[in-house]
Structures are given as C-alpha cells and as structure tokens.
C-alpha positions in Angstrom: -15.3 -63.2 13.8 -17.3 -66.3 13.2 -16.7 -69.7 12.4 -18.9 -72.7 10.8 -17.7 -75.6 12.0 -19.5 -78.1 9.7 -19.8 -81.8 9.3 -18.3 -83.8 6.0 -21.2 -86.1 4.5 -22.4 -86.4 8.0 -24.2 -89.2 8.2 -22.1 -91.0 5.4 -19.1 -89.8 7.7 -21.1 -92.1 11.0 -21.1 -95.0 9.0 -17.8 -95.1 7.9 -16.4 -94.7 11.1 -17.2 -98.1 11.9 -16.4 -99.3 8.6 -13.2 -98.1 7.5 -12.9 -100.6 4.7 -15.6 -98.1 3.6 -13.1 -95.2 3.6 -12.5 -94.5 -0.4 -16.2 -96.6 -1.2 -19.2 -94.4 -2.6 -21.5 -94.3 0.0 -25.1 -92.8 0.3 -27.1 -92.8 3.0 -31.2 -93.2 2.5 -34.2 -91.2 3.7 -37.0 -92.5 5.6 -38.5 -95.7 4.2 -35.2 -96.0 1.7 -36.4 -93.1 -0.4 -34.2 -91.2 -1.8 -30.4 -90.0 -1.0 -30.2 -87.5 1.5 -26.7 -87.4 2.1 -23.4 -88.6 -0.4 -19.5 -89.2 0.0 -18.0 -87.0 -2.4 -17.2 -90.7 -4.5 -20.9 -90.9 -4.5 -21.4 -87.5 -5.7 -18.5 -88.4 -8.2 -21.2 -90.9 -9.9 -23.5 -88.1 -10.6 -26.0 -88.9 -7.8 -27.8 -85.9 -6.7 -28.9 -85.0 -3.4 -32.9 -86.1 -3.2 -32.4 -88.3 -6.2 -34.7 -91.7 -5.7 -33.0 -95.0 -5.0 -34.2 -96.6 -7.1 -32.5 -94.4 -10.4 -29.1 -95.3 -8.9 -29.6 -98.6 -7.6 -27.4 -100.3 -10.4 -24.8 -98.8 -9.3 -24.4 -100.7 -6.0 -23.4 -103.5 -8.7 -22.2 -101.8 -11.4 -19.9 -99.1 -9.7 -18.9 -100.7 -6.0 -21.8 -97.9 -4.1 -22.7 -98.7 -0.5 -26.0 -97.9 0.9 -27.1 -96.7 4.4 -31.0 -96.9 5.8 -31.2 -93.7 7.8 -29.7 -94.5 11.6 -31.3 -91.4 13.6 -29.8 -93.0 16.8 -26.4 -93.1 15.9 -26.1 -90.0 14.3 -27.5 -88.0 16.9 -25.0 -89.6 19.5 -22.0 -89.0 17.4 -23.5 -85.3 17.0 -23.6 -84.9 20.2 -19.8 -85.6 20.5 -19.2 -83.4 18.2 -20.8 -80.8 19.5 -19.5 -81.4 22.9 -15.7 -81.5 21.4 -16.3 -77.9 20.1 -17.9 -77.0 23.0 -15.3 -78.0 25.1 -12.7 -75.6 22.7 -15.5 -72.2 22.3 -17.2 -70.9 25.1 -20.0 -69.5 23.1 -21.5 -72.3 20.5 -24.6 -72.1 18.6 -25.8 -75.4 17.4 -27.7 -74.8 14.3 -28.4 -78.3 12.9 -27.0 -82.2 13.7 -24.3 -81.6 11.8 -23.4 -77.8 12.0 -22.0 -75.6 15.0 -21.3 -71.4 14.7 -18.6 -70.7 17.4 -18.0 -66.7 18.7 -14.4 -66.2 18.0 -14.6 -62.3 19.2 -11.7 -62.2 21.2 -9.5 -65.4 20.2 -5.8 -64.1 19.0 -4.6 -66.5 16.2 -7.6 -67.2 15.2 -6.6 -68.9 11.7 -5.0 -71.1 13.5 -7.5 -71.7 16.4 -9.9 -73.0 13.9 -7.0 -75.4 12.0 -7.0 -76.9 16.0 -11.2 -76.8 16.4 -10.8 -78.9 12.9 -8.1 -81.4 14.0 -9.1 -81.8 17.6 -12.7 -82.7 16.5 -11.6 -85.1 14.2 -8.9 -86.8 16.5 -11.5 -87.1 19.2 -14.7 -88.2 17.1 -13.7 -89.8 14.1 -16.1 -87.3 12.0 -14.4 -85.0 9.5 -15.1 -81.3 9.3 -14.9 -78.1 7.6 -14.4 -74.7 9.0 -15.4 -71.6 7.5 -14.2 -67.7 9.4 -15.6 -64.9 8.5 -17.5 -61.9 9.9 -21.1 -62.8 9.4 -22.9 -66.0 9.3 -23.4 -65.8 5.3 -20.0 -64.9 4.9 -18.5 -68.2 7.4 -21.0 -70.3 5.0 -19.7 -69.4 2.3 -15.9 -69.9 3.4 -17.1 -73.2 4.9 -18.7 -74.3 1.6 -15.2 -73.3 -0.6 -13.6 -75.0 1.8 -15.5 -78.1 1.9 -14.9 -78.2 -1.9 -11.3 -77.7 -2.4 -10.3 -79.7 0.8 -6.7 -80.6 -1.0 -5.5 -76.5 -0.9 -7.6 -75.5 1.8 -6.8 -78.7 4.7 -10.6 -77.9 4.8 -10.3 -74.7 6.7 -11.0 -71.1 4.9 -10.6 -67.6 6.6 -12.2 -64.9 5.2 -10.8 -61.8 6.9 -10.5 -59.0 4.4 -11.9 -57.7 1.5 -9.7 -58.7 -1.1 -9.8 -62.6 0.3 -13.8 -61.8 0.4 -13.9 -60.5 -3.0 -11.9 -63.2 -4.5 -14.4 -65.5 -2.8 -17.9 -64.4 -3.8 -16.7 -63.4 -7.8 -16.6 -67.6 -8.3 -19.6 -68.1 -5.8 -23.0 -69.5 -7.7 -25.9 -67.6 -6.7 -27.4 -70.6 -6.0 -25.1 -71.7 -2.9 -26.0 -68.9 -1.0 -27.2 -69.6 2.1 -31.1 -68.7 2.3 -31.5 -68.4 -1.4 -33.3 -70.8 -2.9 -33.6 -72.2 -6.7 -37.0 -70.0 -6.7 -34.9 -66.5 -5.6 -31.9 -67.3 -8.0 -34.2 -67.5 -11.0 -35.0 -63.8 -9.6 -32.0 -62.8 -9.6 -30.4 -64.2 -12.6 -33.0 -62.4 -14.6 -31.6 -59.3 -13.6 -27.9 -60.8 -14.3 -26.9 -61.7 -11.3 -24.9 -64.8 -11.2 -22.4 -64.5 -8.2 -22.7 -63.6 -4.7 -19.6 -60.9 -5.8 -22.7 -59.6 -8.4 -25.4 -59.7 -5.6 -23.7 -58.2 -3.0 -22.8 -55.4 -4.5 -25.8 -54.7 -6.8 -27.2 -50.8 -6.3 -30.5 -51.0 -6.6 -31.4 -52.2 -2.8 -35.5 -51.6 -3.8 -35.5 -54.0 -6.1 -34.0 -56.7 -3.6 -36.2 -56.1 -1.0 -39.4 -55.8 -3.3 -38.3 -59.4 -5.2 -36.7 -61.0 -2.1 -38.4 -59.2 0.8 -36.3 -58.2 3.8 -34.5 -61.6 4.5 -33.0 -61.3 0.8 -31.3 -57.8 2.1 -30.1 -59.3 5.4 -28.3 -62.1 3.3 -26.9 -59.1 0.7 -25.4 -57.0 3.5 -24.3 -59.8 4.9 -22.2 -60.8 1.9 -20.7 -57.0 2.5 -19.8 -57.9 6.0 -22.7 -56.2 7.6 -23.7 -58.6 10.6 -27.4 -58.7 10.4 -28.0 -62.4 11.5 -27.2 -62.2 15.6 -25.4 -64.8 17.2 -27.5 -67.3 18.8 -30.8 -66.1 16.9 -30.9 -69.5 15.3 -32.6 -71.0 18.4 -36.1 -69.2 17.9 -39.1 -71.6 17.7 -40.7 -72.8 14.4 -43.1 -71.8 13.0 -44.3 -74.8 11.3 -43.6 -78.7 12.2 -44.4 -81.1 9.2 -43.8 -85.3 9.8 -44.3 -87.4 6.0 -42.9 -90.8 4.9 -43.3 -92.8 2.2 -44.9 -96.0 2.6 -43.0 -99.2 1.8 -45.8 -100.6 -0.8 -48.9 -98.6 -1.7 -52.0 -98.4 0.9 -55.1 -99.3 -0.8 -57.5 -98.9 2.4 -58.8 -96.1 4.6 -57.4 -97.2 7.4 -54.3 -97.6 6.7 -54.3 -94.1 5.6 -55.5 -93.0 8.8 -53.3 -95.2 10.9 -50.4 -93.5 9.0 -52.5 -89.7 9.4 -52.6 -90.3 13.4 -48.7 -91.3 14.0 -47.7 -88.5 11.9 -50.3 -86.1 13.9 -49.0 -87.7 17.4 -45.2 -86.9 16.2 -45.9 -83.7 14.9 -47.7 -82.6 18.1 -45.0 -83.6 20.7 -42.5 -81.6 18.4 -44.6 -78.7 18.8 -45.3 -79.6 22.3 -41.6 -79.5 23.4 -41.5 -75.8 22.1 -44.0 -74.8 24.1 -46.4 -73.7 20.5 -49.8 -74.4 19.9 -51.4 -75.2 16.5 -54.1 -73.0 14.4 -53.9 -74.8 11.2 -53.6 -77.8 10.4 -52.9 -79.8 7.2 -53.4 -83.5 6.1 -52.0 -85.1 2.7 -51.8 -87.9 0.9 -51.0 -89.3 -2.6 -49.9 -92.0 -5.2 -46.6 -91.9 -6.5 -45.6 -89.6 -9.1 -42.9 -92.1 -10.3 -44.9 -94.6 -11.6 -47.5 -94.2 -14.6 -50.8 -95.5 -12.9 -53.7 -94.0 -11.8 -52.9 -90.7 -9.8 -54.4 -89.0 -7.4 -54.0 -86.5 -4.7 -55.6 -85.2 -1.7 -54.4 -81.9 0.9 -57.1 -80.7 3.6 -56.7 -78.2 5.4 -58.5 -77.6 9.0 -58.4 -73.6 11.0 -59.1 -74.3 14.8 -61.1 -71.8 16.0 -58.9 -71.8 18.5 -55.0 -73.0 18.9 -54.8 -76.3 20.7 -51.8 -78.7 21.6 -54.5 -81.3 22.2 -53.2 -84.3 19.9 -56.4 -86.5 20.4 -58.6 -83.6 18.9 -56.4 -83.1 15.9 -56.5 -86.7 15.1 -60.1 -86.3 15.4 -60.6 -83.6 13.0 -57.9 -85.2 10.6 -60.3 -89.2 10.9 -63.1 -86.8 9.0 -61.0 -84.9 6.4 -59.3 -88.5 5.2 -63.0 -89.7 5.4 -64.6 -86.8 3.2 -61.3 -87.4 0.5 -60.5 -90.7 0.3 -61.0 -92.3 -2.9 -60.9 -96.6 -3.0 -59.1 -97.9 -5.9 -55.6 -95.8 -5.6 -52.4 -97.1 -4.0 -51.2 -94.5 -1.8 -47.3 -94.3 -1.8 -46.6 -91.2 0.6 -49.0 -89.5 3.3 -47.6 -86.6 5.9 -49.5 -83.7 7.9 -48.5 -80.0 8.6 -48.8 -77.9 12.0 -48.5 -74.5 10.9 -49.2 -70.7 12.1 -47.8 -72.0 15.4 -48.5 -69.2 18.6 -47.1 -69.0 22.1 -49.4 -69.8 25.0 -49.6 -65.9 25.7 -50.7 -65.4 21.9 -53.2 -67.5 22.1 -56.8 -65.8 21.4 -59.5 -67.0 23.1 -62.9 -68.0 22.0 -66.3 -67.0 23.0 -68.5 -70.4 22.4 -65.5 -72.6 24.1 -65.9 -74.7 27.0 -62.6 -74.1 28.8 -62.9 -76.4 31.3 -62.8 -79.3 29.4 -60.0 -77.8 27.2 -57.9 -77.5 30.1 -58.7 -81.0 31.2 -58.1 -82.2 28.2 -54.7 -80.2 27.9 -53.8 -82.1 31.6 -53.9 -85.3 29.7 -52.4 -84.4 27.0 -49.5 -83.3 29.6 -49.6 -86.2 31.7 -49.3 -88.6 28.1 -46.3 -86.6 27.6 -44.5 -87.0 30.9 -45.6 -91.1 30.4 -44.2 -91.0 27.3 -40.4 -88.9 28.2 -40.2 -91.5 31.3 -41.2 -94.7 29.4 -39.9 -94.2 26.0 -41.8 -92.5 22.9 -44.7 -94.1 21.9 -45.6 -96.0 25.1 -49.1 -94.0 25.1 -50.8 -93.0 22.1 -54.1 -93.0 20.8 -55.9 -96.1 19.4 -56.4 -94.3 15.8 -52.4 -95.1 15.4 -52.8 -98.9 15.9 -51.1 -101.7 17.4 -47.2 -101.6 18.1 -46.4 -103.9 15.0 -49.2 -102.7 12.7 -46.7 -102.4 9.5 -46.5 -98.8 10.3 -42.6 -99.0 11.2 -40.2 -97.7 8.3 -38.5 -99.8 5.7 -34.7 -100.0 6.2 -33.9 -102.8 4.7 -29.6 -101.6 4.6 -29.7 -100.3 8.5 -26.4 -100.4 10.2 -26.0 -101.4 14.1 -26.6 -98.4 16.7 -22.7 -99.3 17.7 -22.9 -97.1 20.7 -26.3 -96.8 21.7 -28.0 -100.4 22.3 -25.4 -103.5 24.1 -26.2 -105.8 21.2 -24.5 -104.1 19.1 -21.4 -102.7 20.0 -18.6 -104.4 18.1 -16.5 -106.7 18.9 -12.9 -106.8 19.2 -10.9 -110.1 18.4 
C-alpha cells in the first residue's frame, strides 16, 4: 500500500500559522512579481477565485469580501517543508518527496495501516502547525485520487481516505472528473470525453486499450492500469532528472529598452543553468522569450528564439552569449514588455553527450572549470555572489515585486516574532 501525504493550501497554510487571526479569512498567496494566485484557502476558493486567475480580477475583494493576500515567501515555505517532511520521515522509513508540499510513504508491511495514516495526519499537524491530507491506496494514481476525495470532503473523511478494495475503489472513481486525474491534462480529457468518458470509473475500465495508447501514448495506459490497481509507477521513480528547466517572471511595469530585456534574459539564463547544473544535465537547446501583456489592449507583440548547440554545454556565460544576439536580432523599440523567461530543454547526461568534430575542447573544458569554480563561490557565499556582468548591478530593478511579503519568521533573526 501507498499513501499521499499531502499539504492543505500549502503555502496559504505557512502564512496562517503565524497568523491565526487569519484562521477562517480568505487567503491567496501570489506568484512571482504578484501575478496571479497560485495557491487558495478553501474560503478563497469559496469566492470563485481560480487557481492561476490574475490579481488584479480579484483584487476588490480584499475590500469588498475581507481576502488576505500573500507575496510568494520561498524561504519560509521551504523550511516549514522541510519539517514536514522530516515529521513523516521520522514515522515511514521509506519516503518519497515528490514536491514542497507532497510526500508518498511505503506502507508494505505496516499492520493497521488505516489507522497508521489517521496518526502520520495528526502527528504532522501537532508537530508543524501545517494541515494535511492522506490518501491509501495501492498505486500512486489510486493514493491521489483518495488524497484528492479526501481533501474535499474533510468533515466525513477527518481528511484521511483508504482505498483498499474494489468496491471502496469503484465507489471512488464512478464520481471522479476525468479531469482530476493525476497526469491528465485539460488537452487529454477533451480526448477522452469525446469518446464518452467522463469518470476515472469510465476510463479505467474502457476496452479498447489501442485507442488509449494511440490518443494518450503509453503514460495514458500507465495512469489507466493504475486506476485498476496495476502498480506501474515504481516507488521512488519520481526522483529522475528533468528534462527541461524553464525560469520566467513578469515584470513589475513594462520594459521599453533592450537592455533591460537582456538584463532580465541573463538572470533567468544564470538561474536556469545552476538548476541544470545541480542535476548534473547539460543543455542542447535553448530557448529565449519575451512579450507584452495579453491583458491589456495595446500594442502587442511577441518574440521566442530558439538556439541548437552543436554541442551540449553547462557553460552559463556562453548561453548568455548566444541569447545577447537572439534578443538583439528580435527586439522591436516602441513595445512595453510585461513578461520575459528562457527554456533549457533536451537535457543529456555527461556520458550522452556527443562530441563535435570542429570543437576546441581545451577551452571548453576550461571554460567548464570556471563555470565550476563560480558554482562552488556561489554555494559557499550565497547565490548570486558571482554572476556575469550581462545581469547587472545587485539593485538594478531586477528583484521581484512583493509588495504583500510576510517576515521569514524562522529563517532570518529580524524577524522572528515576538512574544509579550
């Protein structure tokens, strides 16, 4: 068996803790550069705010209906995740942490186990202050989908769900949406609804397997046999390395000049690259966008350039060097630019890597050394400490809008609170 042990309105859940006048409030926590919501209380979600929605379609309602806003606080919410984690951790010897917010736990083994997880839930809550769900099952699909029913009937459930034979199963997936499967996506349920399948009760037990695999390819089949209890997603296989790292923001007013542009091109390209960096990958395409914003009705335009190394590099002051000429070639003067982001995809391993016949690989490699050497700088120092000139000064207007930020509380002296 499996279970989900999964975060309630995470980071809405980290800034209540500290708040507790907060604790029946809408609340909605903001993206990068006060976007748009990316996560809701379920009082938020009660006001018909939709996950993704802009700010500024639901700002009214901080007056009009009492709703409390959150700039994101990556800091806080990756040390309270790490409690978490380490609570359940503590309680399961084998944990697989699949996001900031979300945990499967091996329960092979575990007698009781309906009421193991009622203690995981509890004991994590007592020790953190976070709420969670937990979802059993015997697959992965099958402990999301427990963990999702239980997330929205938390009165009859106590927010725990055990899925353990076929008739609880059954009962389960007939009043599932399609759409809330776990790795089906609004573009695959269009699929499938045209062939009249609205449930995961209707998918999971449709004949013609073919047709799945032809529409859906072979990741659609793993999700329908897991729905029938066929373990095809391994425990701990969530841990392999990504294929593509993307870094984007919106900017805080619109950028009328190149070089702001590229300023913003080079950070994202300098994030980007340690990411891919840390897992070891190298880059063999590359892509640099930017464009005005499609909410407002000005002038619009919209640029995406795409560069193929001849061959894969982890060198971060080449690719800023390549992206410099795209933005050059496709920048256009008279637009505001509202949002600007860049793409590392078709990431290989060092041993994948293909070699060239026209490269000079002793500069390469010392060029990689630097590269290296930045990185070690940069873990020791802080981030950011070394960088290339192309991403400008430390307080170049760069830095993210977060006008409604809450105190780190637990990660910087200033601002733990105080107790009278």
């Amino acid at each position: 068996m499996i279970g989900l042990v999964d975060c309630n309105s995470f980071y809405c859940s980290c800034e209540r803790l500290f708040r507790p006048e907060l604790s029946n409030r809408p609340i909605v926590v903001l993206s990068n550069n006060d976007g748009c919501a990316v996560s809701r209380t379920d009082e938020a979600k009660d006001l018909g705010i939709k996950m993704g929605q802009p700010f500024f379609e639901f700002k009214n309602l901080c007056k009009s209906d009492g709703l409390v806003v959150f700039s994101s606080n990556f800091q806080l919410y990756t040390n309270l995740s790490d409690r978490v984690m380490g609570t359940i951790k503590d309680m399961c010897p084998l944990v697989e942490v699949y996001s900031v917010d979300e945990a499967f736990v091996n329960l092979n083994g575990f007698t009781e186990i309906d009421i193991f997880a009622r203690r995981i839930k509890h004991t994590v809550e007592r020790d953190t202050g976070i709420p969670v769900s937990v979802g059993v099952a015997k697959t992965k699909t099958l402990a999301k989908v427990a963990n999702k029913i239980a997330k929205k009937n938390k009165v009859h459930t106590d927010g725990v769900v055990f899925l353990d034979n076929e008739k609880s199963i059954d009962l389960a997936l007939k009043s599932f949406p399609i759409k809330d499967i776990w790795g089906i996506g609004s573009a695959s349920a269009s699929k499938l609804k045209l062939l009249g399948i609205n449930t995961a009760y209707e998918f999971a037990h449709y004949k013609n397997e073919k047709l799945i695999l032809k529409l859906l390819t072979k990741t659609g089949l793993m999700i329908k046999h897991e729905l029938l209890g066929i373990e095809c997603h391994k425990f701990g296989s969530s841990h392999e390395k990504k294929n593509e790292i993307m870094c984007s923001r919106s900017f805080d007013t619109p950028k009328f000049h190149i070089n702001e542009i590229k300023e913003s091109i080079a950070n994202f390209i300098d994030l980007a690259s340690s990411k891919m960096r840390r897992q070891e990958s190298y880059c063999s395409r590359m892509d640099i966008f930017y464009y005005t914003s499609p909410f407002q009705d000005l002038m619009k335009h919209s640029v995406c350039r795409t560069y193929k190394f001849s061959v894969p590099t982890l060198d971060t002051l080449y690719m800023t060097d390549i992206a410099m000429k795209l933005v050059d070639e496709s920048f256009k003067l008279g637009f505001g630019y509202k949002k600007a982001g860049v793409k590392l995809y078709e990431l290989v391993n060092i041993e994948n890597v293909q070699l060239g016949l026209f490269e000079n690989y002793e500069i390469i490699d010392r060029r990689h050394r630097l590269i290296k050497t930045i990185d070690r700088v940069n873990l020791r120092e802080g981030s950011g400490v070394l960088k290339s000139a192309s991403c400008g000064a430390q307080n170049s207007g760069f830095g993210m809008k977060q006008v409604y930020k809450s105190p780190r509380y637990l990660t910087t002296w200033k601002s733990l609170r105080n107790v009278d």
